[in-house]
N, C-alpha and C positions, 0 to 999 in steps of 0.2 A: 346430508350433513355438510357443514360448512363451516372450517375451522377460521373464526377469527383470531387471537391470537396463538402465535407459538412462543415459547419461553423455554429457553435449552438454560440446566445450571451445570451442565456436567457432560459434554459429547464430545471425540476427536480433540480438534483443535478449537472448540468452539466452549464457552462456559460463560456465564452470567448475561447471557445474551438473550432480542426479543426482538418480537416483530410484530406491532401489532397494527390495527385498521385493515384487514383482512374482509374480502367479505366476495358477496357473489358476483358470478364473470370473472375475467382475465386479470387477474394478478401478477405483477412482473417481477421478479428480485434480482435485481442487475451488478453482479461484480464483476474485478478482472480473477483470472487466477487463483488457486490458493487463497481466496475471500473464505472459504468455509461454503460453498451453495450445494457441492455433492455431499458435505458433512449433514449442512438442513436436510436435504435429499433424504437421505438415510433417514437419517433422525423422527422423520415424519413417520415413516414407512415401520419404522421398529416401535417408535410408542404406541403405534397402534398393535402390534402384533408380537412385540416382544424382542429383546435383545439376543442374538446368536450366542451359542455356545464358541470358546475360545477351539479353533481348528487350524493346523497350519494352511498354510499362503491364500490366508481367508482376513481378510479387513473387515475386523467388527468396528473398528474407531473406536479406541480404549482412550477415556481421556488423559491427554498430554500430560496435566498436571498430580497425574497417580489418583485423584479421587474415583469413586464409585459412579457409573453414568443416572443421569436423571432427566428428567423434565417434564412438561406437561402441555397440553392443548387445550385452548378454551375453546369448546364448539357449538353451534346448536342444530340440533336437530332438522326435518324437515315437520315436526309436530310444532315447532318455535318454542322445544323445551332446550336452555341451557347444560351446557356437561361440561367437567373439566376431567379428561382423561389424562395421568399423571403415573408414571411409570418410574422405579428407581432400582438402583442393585442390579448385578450380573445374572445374580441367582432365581435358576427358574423361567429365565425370558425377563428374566425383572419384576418387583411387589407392584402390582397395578393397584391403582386407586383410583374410583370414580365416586366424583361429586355430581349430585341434578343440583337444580334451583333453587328445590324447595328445602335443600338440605340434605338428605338420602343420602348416605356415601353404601359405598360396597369396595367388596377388595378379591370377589370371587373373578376369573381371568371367564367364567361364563357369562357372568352379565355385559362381560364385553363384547361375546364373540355375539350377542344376541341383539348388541346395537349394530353392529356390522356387517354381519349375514354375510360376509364374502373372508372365505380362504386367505392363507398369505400369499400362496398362491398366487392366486387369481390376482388377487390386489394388487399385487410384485410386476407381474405380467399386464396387465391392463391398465390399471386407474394411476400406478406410479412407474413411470419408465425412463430411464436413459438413454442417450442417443445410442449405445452401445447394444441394450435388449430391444429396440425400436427393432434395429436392424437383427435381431439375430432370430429365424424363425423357430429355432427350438423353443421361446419365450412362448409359443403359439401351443404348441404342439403338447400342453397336461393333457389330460383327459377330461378332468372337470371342463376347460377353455371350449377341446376340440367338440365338446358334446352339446357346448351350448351353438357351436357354429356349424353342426354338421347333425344335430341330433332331431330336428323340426322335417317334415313334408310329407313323411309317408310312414308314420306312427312304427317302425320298426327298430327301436333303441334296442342296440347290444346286439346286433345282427347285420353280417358284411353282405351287401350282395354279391361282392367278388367271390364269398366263398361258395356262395349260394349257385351264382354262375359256374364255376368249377365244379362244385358237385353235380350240378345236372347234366353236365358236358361227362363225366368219368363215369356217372350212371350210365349216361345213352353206349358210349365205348367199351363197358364193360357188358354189355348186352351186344352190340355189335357194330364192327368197324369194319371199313373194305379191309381186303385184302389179310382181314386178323384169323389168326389159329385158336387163340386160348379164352373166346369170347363165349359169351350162353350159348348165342345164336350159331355158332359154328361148332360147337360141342354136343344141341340139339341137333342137328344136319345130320351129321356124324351116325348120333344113332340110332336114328331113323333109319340111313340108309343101311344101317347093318338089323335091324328088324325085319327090313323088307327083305331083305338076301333068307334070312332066317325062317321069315313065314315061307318065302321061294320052296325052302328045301323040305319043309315039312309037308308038301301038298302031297294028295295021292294018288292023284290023276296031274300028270303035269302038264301033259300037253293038254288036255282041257282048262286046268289053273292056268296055263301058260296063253293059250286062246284068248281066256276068260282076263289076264292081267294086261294082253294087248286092246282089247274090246274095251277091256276099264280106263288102259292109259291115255286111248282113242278121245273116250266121250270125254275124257278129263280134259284131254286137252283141247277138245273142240268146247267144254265147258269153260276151262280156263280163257278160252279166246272171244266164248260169248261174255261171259263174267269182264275182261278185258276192255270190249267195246264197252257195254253196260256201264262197264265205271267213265270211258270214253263218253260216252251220250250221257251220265249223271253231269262228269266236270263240265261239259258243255250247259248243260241243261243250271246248273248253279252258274255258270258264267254268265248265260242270257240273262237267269234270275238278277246277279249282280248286276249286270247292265240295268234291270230296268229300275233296279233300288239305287243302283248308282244314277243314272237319270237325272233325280230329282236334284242331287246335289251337284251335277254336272251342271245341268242349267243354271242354278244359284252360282256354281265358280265361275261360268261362261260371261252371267249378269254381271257381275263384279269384276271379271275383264276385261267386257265391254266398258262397262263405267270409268274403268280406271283408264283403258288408255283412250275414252272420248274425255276426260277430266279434266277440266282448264290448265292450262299450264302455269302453274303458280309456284310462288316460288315456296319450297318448304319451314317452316316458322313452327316450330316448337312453343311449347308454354315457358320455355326458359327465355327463348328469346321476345316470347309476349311478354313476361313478365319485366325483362330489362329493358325495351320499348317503355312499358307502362312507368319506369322509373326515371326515363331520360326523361318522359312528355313533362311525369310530379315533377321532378326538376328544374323543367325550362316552364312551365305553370305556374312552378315557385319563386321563379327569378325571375319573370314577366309580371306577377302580382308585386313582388315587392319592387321593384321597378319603377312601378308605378305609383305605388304607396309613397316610395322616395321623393320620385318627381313631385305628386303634389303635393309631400311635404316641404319641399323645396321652395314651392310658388308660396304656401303659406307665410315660410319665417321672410320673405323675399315682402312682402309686403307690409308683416310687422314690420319688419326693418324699417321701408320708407316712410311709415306713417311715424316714428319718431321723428323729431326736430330736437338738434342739437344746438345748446348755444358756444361755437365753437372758439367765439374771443371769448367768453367768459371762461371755457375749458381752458385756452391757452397760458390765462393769468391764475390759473387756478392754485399755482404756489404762491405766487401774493395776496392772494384769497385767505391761504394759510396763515401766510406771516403776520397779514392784520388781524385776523382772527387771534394769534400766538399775542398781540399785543396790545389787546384791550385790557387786558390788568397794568401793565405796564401805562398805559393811556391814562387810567383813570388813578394811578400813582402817582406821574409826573404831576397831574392836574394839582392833586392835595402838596407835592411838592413844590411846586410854584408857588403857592399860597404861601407855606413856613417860610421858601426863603425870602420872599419880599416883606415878610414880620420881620425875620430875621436882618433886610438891609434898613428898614428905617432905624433899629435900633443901632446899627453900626452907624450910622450917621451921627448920631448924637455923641454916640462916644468918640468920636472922629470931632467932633465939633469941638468937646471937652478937653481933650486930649492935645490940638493945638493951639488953643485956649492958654497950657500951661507951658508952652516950647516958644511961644510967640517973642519974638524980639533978642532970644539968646544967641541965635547963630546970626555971624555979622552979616555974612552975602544973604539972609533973607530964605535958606536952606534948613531945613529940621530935619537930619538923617543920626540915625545910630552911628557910632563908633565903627569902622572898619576892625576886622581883626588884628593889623597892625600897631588902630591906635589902642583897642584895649590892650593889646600889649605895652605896646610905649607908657600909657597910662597909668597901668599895675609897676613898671619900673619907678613911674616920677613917685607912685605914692610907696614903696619901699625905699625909696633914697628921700623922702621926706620924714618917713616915717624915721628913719637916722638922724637928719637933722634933729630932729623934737628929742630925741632920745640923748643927744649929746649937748642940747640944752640943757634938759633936766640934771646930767650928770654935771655940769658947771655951776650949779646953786653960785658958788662964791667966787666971783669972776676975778676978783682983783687978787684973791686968795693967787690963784691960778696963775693969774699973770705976773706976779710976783715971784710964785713958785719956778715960773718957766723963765724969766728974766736971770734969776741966779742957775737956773741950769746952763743957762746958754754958755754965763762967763766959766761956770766948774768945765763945761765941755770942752771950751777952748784950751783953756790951761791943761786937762790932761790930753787933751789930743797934740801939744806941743811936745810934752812929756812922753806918751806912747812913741812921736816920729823919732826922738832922741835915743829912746831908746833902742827903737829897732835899726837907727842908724848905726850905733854903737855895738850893738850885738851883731850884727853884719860884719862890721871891719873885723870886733875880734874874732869871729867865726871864720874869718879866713885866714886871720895871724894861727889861730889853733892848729887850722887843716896844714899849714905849712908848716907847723914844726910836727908834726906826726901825733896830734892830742883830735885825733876824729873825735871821741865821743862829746868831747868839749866842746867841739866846731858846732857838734849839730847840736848841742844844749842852745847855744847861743844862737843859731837859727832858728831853731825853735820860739825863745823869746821873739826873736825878730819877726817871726810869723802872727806870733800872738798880738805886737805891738800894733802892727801893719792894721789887723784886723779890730781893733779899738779904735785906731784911728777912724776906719769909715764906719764905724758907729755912732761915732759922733757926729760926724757928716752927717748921717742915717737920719736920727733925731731930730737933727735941723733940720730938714728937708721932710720930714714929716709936717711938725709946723707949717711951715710951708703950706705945703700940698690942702694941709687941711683948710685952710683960710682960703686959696683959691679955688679949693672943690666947691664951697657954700657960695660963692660969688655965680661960680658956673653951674649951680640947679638952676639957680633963680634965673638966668640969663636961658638956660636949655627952658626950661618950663613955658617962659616967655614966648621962646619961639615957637614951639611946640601949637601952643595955643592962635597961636599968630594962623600957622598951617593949616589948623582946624576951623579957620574963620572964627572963633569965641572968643568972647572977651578977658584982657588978661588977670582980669579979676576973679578970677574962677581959681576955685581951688578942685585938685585931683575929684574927693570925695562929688561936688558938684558936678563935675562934670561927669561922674558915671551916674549919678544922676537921673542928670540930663540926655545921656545914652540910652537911659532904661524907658525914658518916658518915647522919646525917638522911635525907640525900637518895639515901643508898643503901639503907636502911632501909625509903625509901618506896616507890624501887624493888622494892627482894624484894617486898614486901606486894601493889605492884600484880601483878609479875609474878605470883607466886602468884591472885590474885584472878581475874587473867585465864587462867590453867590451872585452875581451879574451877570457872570460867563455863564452859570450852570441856567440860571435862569431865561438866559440868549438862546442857548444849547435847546433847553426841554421846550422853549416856545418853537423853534424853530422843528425840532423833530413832530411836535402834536402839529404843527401847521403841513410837513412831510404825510402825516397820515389823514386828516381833512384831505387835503389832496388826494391821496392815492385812493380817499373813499368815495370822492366828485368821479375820479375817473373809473372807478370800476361799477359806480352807480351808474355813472353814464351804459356802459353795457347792459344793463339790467332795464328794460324798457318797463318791467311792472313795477320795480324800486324806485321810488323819490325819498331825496335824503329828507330828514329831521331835524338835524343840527347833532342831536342826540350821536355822538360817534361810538361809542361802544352799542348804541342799541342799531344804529346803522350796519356797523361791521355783522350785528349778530344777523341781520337779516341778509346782506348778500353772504354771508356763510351758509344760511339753509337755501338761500337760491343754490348756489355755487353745487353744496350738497344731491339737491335736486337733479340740477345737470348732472355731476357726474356719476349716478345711478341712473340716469338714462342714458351718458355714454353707457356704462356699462353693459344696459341691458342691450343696448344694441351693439355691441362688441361681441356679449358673448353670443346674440342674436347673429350677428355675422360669421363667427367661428363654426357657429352650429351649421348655418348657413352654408357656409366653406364647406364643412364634414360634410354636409350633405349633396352638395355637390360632388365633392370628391368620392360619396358613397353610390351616386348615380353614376358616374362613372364607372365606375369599378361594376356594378351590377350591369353596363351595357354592357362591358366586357364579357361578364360572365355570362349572360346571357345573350351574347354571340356568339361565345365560346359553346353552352347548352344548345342553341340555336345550331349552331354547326354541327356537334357531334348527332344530335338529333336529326339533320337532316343526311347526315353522311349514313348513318347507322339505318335510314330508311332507302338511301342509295345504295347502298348493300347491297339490299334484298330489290333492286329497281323497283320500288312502291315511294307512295307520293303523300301518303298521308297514313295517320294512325287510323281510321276508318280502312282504310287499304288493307292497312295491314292485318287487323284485326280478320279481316273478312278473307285474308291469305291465310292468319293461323285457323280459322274455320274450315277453310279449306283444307289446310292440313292434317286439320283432326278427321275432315270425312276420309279424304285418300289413307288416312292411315286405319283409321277404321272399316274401310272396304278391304286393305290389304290385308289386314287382320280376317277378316270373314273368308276372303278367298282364302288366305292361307286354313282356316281352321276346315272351309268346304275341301280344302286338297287333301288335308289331312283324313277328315273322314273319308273321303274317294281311296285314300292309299290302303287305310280298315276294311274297308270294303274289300278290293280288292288281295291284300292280306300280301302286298309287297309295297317294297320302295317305287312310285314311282316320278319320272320328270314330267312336266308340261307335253312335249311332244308325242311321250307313250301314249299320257293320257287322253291324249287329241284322237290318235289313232285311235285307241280304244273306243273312245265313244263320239265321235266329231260326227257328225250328221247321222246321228242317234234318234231310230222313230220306234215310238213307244207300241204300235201298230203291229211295225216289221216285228221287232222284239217279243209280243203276245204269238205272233204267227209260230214265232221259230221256236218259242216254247211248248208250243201247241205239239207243233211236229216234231218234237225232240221229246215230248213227253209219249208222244204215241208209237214212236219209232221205240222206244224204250220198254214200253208196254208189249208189243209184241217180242221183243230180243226177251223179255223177261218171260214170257211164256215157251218159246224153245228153250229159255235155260231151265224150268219145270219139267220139260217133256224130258231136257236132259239128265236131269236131277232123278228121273225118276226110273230111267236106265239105267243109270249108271247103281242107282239101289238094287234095282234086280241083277245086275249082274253082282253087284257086292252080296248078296244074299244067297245068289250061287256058288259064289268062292267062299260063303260063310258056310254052305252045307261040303264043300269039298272040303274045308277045314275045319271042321265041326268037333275035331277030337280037344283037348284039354291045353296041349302045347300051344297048338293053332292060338285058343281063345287067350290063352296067356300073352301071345307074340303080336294078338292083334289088341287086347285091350292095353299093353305096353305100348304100341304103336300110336295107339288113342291119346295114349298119356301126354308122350312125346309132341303129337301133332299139337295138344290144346297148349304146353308147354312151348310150343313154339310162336304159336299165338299170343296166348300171354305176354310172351317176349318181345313179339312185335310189339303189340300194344302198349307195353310198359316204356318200349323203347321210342314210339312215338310218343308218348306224354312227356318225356323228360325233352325229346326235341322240340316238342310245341312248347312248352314251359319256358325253355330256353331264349325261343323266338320271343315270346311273349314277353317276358321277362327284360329283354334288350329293346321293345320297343316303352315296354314302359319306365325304362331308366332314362331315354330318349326325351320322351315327354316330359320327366318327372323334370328333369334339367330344363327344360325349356321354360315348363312351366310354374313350376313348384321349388324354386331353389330358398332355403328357410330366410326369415325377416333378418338375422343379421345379416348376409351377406347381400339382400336387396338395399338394405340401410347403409353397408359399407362401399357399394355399388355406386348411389348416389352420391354420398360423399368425396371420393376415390374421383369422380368424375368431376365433379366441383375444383377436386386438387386440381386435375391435370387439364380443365379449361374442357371437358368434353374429347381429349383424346381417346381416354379409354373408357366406356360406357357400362361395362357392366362385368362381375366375378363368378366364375361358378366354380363347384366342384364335382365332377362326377363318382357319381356313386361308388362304382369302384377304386376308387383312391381318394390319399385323404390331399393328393397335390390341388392348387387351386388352378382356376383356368383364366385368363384375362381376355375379355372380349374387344378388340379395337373400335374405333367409329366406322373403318371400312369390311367391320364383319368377321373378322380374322382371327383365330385361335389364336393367344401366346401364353407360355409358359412363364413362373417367376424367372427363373435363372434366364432369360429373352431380355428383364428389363433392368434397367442401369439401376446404378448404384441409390441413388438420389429417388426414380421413381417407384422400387421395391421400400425404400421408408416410407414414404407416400402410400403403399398401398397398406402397410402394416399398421400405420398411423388410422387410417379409415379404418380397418380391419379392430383396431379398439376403440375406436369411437362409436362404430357399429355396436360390437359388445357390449360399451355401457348403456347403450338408447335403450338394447332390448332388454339388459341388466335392470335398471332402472325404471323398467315398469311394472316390476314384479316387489319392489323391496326399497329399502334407505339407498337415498343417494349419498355416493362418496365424494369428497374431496378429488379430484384428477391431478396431477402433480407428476410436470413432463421436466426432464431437464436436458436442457439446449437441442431439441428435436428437432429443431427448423432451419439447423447451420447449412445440408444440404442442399436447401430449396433453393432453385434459380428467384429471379427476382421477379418474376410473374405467378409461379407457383405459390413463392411466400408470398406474395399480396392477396392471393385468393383463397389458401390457406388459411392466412389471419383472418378473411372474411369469415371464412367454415367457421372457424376456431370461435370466433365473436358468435355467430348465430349458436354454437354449439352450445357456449357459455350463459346460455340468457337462462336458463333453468337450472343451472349448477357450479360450483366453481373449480378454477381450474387455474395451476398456479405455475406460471413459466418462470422455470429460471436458466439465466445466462449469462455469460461473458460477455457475449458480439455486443456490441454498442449500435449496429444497425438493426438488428432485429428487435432490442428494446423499443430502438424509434420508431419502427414501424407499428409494433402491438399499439405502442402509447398514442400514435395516431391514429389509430383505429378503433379508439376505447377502452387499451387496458388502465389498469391504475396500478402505479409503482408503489410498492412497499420495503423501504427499509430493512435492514438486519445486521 
């Protein structure tokens, strides 16, 4: 299974939240703190299997916001069917709901555990872990766990052999122990020897029973002593037998002795370190190939290159290229402009001609100019002070009238202006005769008069001087006008109205001339610029050795614009021809580098092992494999030699034992060990058959009823003793046997998880520790070192027991997962431990783990996301 998206609406501190582009291999979800990733953690873990019951100082993550928890997983199968498993509510573990592809939903919590096939359990403890159950071995220790790691080798599930052991050790002691009182074997003894006292007293003849029990006890024990040697000359006789069946496997061990220590001296090279050989050579093979694909990609662009030809003046003007390009519309504008205004100056000519035509002979100095703005002004005065003149004509129709009328004003004027002075002389004097005799108001009546007098008088003046004035103003227009015109050079014949005129026509005169002046210039200007661009087009033709002008200048310009054009697309190609060139350069570079660097390590990594070549080497790990394969064989020939002989033994014993070993000698001394045996077993018959007729004489001396009671009790006892024995040697050979093959089983049979977490566990730790077992009798693990050496967990640090836990469930899932649906694996922050050699080999494991299933790191550390993300993982969002 393989959950691509997650979608929490309702977890902890987490709510409308997602994660999606999920998919196979190393998935990283990287927060700091308090982000919510133990929340996700969880969250995963329970919509598969359901929401806890509320228990105290147990954290279910109730979400923060008071709602009800929910969410869902989009996943698919390893069939490549989609499923959206969706869990919501407290109650129950939560309402499950699954969706397939096709549609299908269900909401039974069995159709889930049937896509699942694993425990919460199990799942809790292996596929989803924290760095907290990583470490803690009771996470190990269910029974479901301990059965898949401990229940595989020798078909006995549900059965300890510790107890097994124990019980055949308390059998054998309960039958008999040195020095015990309350055993069979010593409770048998017992009453035997109180039968014999018993049958003693019942005989009837004693001293003949008594003769007869010395004569018994005689041949007994000369019987016992033949019987004695007999088993003496059997062990011997099974001993030579062993020697000569051990023989065969001697010589096969002795072969294999010899071989190994005449063996080349080579150095030993495992398939691990074949194999990391084989990846340094793909690597410097890789880097030597591409190398070389660079370099003679190099030569290649290196000669496009120089087979361009650039035209580098024509590049250089290549913004003037532009500009006359930019001003061919402008080119063939001025042209039609040229044209209108040279229409346009014949015509101003004419009117220029007409125009002083009508101004000719008016201005005296031989000058025809407009008015200044002073004289229009002066101008506009003379013709409103003429304009009065005319108006004060008119108003004198009857002139004589007038001056008549004004003849008797002058005399009435004088007579009362004689009269006003009189008076107000008079009203003066009395005004002060008044003030003096104390008549103020009178005084000032009478100045008053005298004020009024005063002031008639120069009104009458006034009058006169008006006249006056008037007759000398009309004198001095005409004399101001005079000069005026004098100033202006025109003649004094000219009235106001003519001479403005004569202004207008001036002023239009000067107009044509400006205008014209300014259609000459513009016309100077636009020849002068189109003459500018002929030019720039001779010289930038000149550049262009296939262009010859035309005259034609816009069809000129358009051709060195697609030359220009030309060129600098072949600059370019050769720019980016040189760039590329550059890059690749700098990428041979970089690749000798590299492949000095591959070069070195590759040849250091073969200085290691003092070998000179990957042929070397190769033919060193050959050699390895037979040295190890002969030490195998010897050890497996020692083994059968130790069966054989039916103890532990060392090289040296074994030497003893059979070192200049003749298969010859060996038949001889069987020969005469069989026959030596053969005759001992015929006195033990002569004696056997004594010792009956004497028993048959103490059968008829105790022939009565008690007797036969005391002796078939005795019978009883004896075979019971035997019994005993025998029972009590089978529980010790059982035992023996039993402890060699718990011995074996270990060595040889330890179940595929823990060969798988072996490999692994070793990968972790770079090959320090090689290999996990557990012996039978306990469920503690055993760690084997690279120099051979038993250690215990609680032996190893803090960092290398996560290490081994970590293997110990990746083992799990391997063999998990070939029986059933794969799970999602989902570690959070497991690898904060790891030194910085371990995590890099780890990550390795971890990547190779991932290539069949996925598996979703989350963490905090910012250096262990970089490390995954450099080694393949892909980061996901949340």
């Amino acid at each position: 299974m393989i959950i691509k998206a997650i979608f929490i609406d309702n977890y902890g501190s987490l709510s409308d939240r997602k994660s999606n582009g999920l998919g196979k291999g190393i998935n990283v979800l990287y927060g700091p703190n308090e982000h919510g990733k133990t929340t996700l953690f969880e969250f995963v873990r329970r919509i598969l299997f359901g929401f806890p019951p509320k228990k105290k100082n147990f954290n279910r993550f109730e979400p923060v916001n008071g709602n009800a928890p929910g969410g869902r997983l989009e996943c698919v199968l390893d069939n490549g069917e989609d499923v959206i498993i969706e869990r919501k509510n407290w109650r129950k573990g939560g309402d499950v709901l699954i969706t397939w592809h096709d549609g299908r939903t269900s909401k039974n919590p069995e159709d889930l555990k049937t896509i699942l096939r694993a425990g919460e359990i199990f799942y809790r403890n292996v596929f989803a872990v924290s760095i907290e159950e990583l470490y803690s071995v009771d996470s190990l220790s269910d029974d479901d766990i301990k059965s898949r790691i401990y229940g595989a080798g020798m078909d006995i599930d549900g059965v300890s052999l510790a107890v097994i052991k124990k019980r055949f050790a308390a059998s054998a002691d309960d039958i008999f122990k040195p020095r015990g009182q309350n055993q069979i074997f010593a409770s048998l003894k017992k009453q035997l020897s109180d039968l014999n006292s018993k049958i003693t007293e019942a005989g009837s003849s004693i001293d003949q029973y008594e003769e007869l029990i010395g004569q018994q006890e005689a041949v007994s024990a000369e019987l016992n002593k033949l019987r004695e040697q007999d088993k003496k000359l059997g062990n011997q006789l099974r001993g030579y037998e062993r020697k000569r069946d051990a023989s065969g496997e001697y010589l096969k061990f002795k072969t294999c002795q010899g071989q190994l220590k005449n063996f080349p001296d080579t150095p030993e090279v495992g398939d691990s370190e074949l194999e990391e050989l084989r990846e340094l050579k793909t690597r410097l093979d890789l880097s030597e190939n591409k190398l070389a694909d660079h370099k003679v990609e190099c030569e290649k662009l290196n000669l496009e290159y120089e087979e361009i030809v650039i035209n580098n003046e024509l590049l250089a003007n290549a913004s003037e290229v532009i500009a006359l390009q930019g001003s061919i519309e402008r080119y063939r504008m001025e042209t039609g402009a040229i044209k209108a205004r040279e229409k346009s100056i014949e015509r101003l000519n004419s009117d220029i001609m007409f125009a002083k035509e009508e101004v000719t002979g008016i201005a005296l100095n031989g000058i025809n100019s407009p008015l200044t703005l002073k004289q229009q002004s002066d101008l506009e005065v003379f013709r409103q002070r003429f304009d009065i003149q005319r108006q004060e004509e008119i108003a004198s129709q009857n002139l004589e009238q007038v001056l008549q009328q004004q003849s008797k004003m002058r005399f009435d004027n004088k007579v009362l202006k004689k009269i006003c002075l009189a008076a107000a002389i008079i009203s003066l004097i009395a005004g002060g005769v008044f003030l003096e005799i104390g008549m103020k108001n009178n005084a000032y009546a009478l100045w008053v008069i005298t004020f009024i007098s005063i002031i008639a008088v120069l009104m009458c003046n006034k009058g006169h001087e008006n006249d006056v004035d008037a007759k000398e103003e009309d004198n001095q227009l005409e004399k101001d006008w005079a000069d005026w015109l004098d100033s202006a050079s025109l003649s004094r014949k000219m009235q106001p109205d003519t001479v403005l005129k004569y202004s207008e026509k001036c002023q239009n005169l000067s107009k044509l001339e400006t205008e014209k002046q300014g259609l000459e210039k513009e016309v100077e200007v636009a020849n002068g610029w189109q003459e500018g661009i002929k030019q720039r087009v001779r010289v930038i033709s000149a550049m262009i050795p296939s262009v010859l002008p035309s005259g034609d200048i816009p069809a000129d310009i358009n051709v060195i614009a697609s030359a220009a054009r030309a060129n600098e697309a072949l600059n370019t190609e050769k720019n980016s021809l040189n760039k590329r060139c550059s890059e690749t350069k700098n990428n041979v570079v970089e690749l000798q580098k590299r492949y000095a660097a591959a070069s070195k390590t590759y040849s250091e990594y073969l200085k290691k092992y003092n070998l000179d070549s990957f042929l070397s080497f190769k033919e060193a790990h050959n050699l390895s494999k037979k040295r190890e394969s002969l030490k195998d064989a010897q050890s497996r020939h020692f083994e059968r030699l130790c069966e054989i002989f039916c103890e532990e033994l060392d090289t040296n014993k074994l030497n003893n034992l059979l070192n200049d070993l003749s298969l010859d000698v060996l038949e001889e001394q069987i020969a005469e060990v069989k026959s030596d045996k053969n005759q001992l077993g015929q006195k033990i018959d002569e004696l056997n058959a004594k010792r009956g007729s004497i028993e048959n004489e103490l059968q008829n001396i105790t022939s009565d009823d008690q007797l036969i009671q005391l002796r078939n009790e005795r019978e009883r006892v004896i075979q019971q003793v035997r019994d005993a024995a025998g029972e009590w040697a089978v529980y010790v050979t059982a035992n023996t046997i039993l402890n060699k093959s718990i011995a074996r089983y270990e060595r040889e049979k330890q179940p595929e998880v823990l060969r798988q977490a072996s490999e692994i566990f070793k990968n972790f730790t770079s090959g320090r520790y090689i290999g996990i077992s557990k012996p039978l009798e306990s469920d503690e693990l055993q760690i084997l070192t690279s120099n051979k050496t038993m250690m215990n967990v609680t032996q190893l640090s803090r960092g290398t027991r996560e290490q081994l836990y970590l293997a110990m469930r990746l083992g799990l899932i391997e063999q998990y997962e070939q029986q059933t649906e794969a799970l999602p694996v989902v570690f959070d922050d497991i690898l904060v431990n790891f030194d910085q050699q371990r995590l890099q080999t780890a990550v390795k494991t971890l990547n190779k783990f991932a290539e069949k299933r996925q598996v979703i790191m989350l963490t905090c550390h910012k250096f262990v996301r970089d490390i995954l993300l450099k080694n393949g993982a892909s980061e996901v969002s949340f």
